[in-house]
C-alpha positions in Angstrom: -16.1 -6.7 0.7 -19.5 -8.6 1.0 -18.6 -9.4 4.7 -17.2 -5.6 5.6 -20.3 -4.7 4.1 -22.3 -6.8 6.9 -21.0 -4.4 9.6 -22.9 -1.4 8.6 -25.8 -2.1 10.8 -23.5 -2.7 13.9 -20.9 0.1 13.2 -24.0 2.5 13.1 -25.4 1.2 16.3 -21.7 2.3 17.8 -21.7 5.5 16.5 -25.1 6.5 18.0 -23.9 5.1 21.4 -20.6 6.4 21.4 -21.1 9.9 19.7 -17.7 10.4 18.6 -16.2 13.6 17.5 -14.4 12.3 14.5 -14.8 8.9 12.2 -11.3 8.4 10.5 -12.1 5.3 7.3 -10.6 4.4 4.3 -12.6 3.5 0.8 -14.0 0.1 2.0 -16.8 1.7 4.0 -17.9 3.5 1.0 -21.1 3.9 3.3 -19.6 5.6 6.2 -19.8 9.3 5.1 -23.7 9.4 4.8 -24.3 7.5 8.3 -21.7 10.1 10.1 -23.3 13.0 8.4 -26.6 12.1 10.1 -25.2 11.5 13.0 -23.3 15.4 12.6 -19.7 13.5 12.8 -16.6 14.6 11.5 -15.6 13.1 8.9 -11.6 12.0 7.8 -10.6 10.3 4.8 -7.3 8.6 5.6 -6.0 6.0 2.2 -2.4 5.5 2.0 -1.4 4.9 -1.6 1.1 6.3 -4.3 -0.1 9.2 -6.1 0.0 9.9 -9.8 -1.6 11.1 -12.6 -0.4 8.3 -15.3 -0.9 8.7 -19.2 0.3 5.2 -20.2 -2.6 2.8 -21.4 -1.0 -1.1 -22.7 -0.4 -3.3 -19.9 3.3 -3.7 -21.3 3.9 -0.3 -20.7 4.0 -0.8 -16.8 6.5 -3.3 -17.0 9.3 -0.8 -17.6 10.5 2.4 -15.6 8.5 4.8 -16.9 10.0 7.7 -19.6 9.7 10.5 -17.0 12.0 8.3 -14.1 16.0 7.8 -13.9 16.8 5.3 -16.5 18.6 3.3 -13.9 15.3 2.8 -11.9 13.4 -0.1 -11.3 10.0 1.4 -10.7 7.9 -0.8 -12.8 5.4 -3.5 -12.3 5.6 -7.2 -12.8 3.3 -8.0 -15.4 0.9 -9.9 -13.6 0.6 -7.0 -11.2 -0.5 -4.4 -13.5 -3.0 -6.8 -15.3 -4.2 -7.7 -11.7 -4.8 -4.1 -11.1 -6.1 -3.1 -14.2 -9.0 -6.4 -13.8 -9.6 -5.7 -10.1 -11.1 -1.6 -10.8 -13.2 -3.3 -13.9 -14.3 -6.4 -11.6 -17.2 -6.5 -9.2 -16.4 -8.9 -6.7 -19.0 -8.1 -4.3 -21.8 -5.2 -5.0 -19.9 -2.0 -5.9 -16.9 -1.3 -7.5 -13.8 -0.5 -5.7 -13.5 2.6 -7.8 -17.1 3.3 -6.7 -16.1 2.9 -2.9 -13.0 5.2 -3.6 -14.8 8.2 -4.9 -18.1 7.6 -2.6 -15.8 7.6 0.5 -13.6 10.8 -0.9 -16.9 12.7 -1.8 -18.5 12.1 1.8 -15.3 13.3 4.1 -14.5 16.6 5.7 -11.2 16.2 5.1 -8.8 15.2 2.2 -5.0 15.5 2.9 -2.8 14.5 -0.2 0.8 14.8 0.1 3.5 14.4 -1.9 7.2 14.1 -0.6 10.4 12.8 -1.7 11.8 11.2 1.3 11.5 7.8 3.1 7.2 6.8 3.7 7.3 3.0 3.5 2.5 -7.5 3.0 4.8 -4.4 1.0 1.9 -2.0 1.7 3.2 1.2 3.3 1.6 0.2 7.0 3.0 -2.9 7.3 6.5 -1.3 6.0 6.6 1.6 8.6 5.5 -1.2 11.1 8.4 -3.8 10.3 11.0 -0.5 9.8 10.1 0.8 13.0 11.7 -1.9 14.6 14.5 -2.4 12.2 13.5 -5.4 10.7 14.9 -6.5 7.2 11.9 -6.5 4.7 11.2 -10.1 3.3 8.3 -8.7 0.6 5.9 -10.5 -1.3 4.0 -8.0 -2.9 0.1 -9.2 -4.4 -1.5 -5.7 -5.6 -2.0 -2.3 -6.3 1.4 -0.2 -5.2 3.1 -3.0 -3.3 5.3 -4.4 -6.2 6.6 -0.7 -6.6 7.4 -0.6 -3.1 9.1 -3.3 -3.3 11.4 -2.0 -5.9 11.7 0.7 -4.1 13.1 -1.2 -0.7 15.1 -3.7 -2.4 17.2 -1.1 -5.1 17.8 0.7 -1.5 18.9 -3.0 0.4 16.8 -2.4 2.9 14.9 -5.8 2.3 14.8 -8.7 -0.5 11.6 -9.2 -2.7 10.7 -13.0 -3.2 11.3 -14.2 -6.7 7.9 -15.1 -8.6 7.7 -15.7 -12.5 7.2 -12.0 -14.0 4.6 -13.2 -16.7 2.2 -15.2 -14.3 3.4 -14.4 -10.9 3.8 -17.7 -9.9 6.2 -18.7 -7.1 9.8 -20.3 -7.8 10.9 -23.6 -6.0 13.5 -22.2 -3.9 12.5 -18.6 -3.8 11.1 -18.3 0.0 13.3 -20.3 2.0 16.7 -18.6 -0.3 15.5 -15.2 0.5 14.9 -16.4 4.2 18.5 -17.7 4.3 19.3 -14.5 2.6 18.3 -11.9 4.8 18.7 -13.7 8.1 21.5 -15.9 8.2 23.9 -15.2 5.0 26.7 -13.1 5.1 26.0 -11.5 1.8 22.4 -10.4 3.7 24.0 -8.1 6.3 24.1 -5.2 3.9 20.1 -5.5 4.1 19.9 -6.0 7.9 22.1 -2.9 8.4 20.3 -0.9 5.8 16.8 -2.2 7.9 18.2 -0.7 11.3 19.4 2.2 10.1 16.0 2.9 8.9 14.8 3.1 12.6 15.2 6.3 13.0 13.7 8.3 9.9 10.5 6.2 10.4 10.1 7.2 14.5 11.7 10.4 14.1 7.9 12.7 14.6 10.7 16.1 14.8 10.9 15.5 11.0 9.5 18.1 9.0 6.1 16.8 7.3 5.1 18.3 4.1 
């Protein structure tokens, strides 16, 4: 964050010359809102994440499906994923919290969409899902923070991709696990349930006629 930090002074140097219409950011730039007020441009939040309002509080608890979900689902974190999240909002790693940059950046837009669907949305993040999906390509995920272990949950209950098998306690990576999920998904028999899932995917993520709540 230190070193996105360092681009204020340049990024508002473009702004003046360019005079845009609209500045689209995320939370990082937690900055951003104030420069592109005074400079009288739009402002749009744009932050891709899961949304919910959750009442559990031990770290345990986020290591099952939660009471409210199917009891056949398995939407739930690793262990070190939740205590990675949990450390990363108390942490300061560079000035200002991330929690900080979140609700300065939220505070300082014009716009806020939220939306909350049902259907297909989907690193594991959900960019770099809609980007490997778009093209049909089975999902090889190694998920590291925030949402991206229940993503990949999400993908690999629905064999549209494998998740990489880590230790659940530390998160620490298996011998074999890469290069069998490799052989898995590209070459195995058994992985052609995942590669036709992948292409069949294709068209719900560049359909744009789909309805868009």
């Amino acid at each position: 964050m230190t070193a996105y930090n360092g681009l204020k002074d340049e990024l508002t140097q473009f702004l003046q010359a360019s005079s845009p219409d609209w500045v689209i950011y995320d939370f990082a730039p937690y900055w951003l809102p104030q420069i592109a007020a005074e400079l009288a441009i739009s402002r749009d939040f744009f932050n891709v994440v899961n949304t919910c309002f959750d009442p559990r509080t031990k770290l345990e608890d986020f290591t099952v499906p939660p009471k409210w979900i199917l009891s056949f689902s398995n939407l739930a974190h690793r262990y070190y994923e939740i205590k990675w999240i949990v450390k990363a909002a108390q942490n300061i790693t560079s000035d200002v919290l991330d929690t900080y940059r979140l609700g300065s950046a939220i505070v300082g837009c014009n716009v806020l969409a939220t939306r909350d669907c049902e259907e297909f949305e989907a690193h594991c993040g959900w960019s770099s899902i809609i980007e490997g999906l778009q093209f049909g390509h089975t999902l090889i995920m190694l998920p590291f923070m925030v949402e991206q272990g229940l993503n990949a949950r999400i993908f690999e209950k629905n064999k549209v991709g494998i998740e990489i098998s880590r230790d659940d306690r530390d998160g620490l990576l298996y011998r074999n696990s890469v290069v069998e999920s490799l052989k898995l998904v590209i070459t195995d028999d058994k992985g052609k349930v995942y590669r036709d899932k992948a292409r069949e995917m294709i068209y719900l993520v560049t359909n744009f006629d789909m309805a868009i709540i």
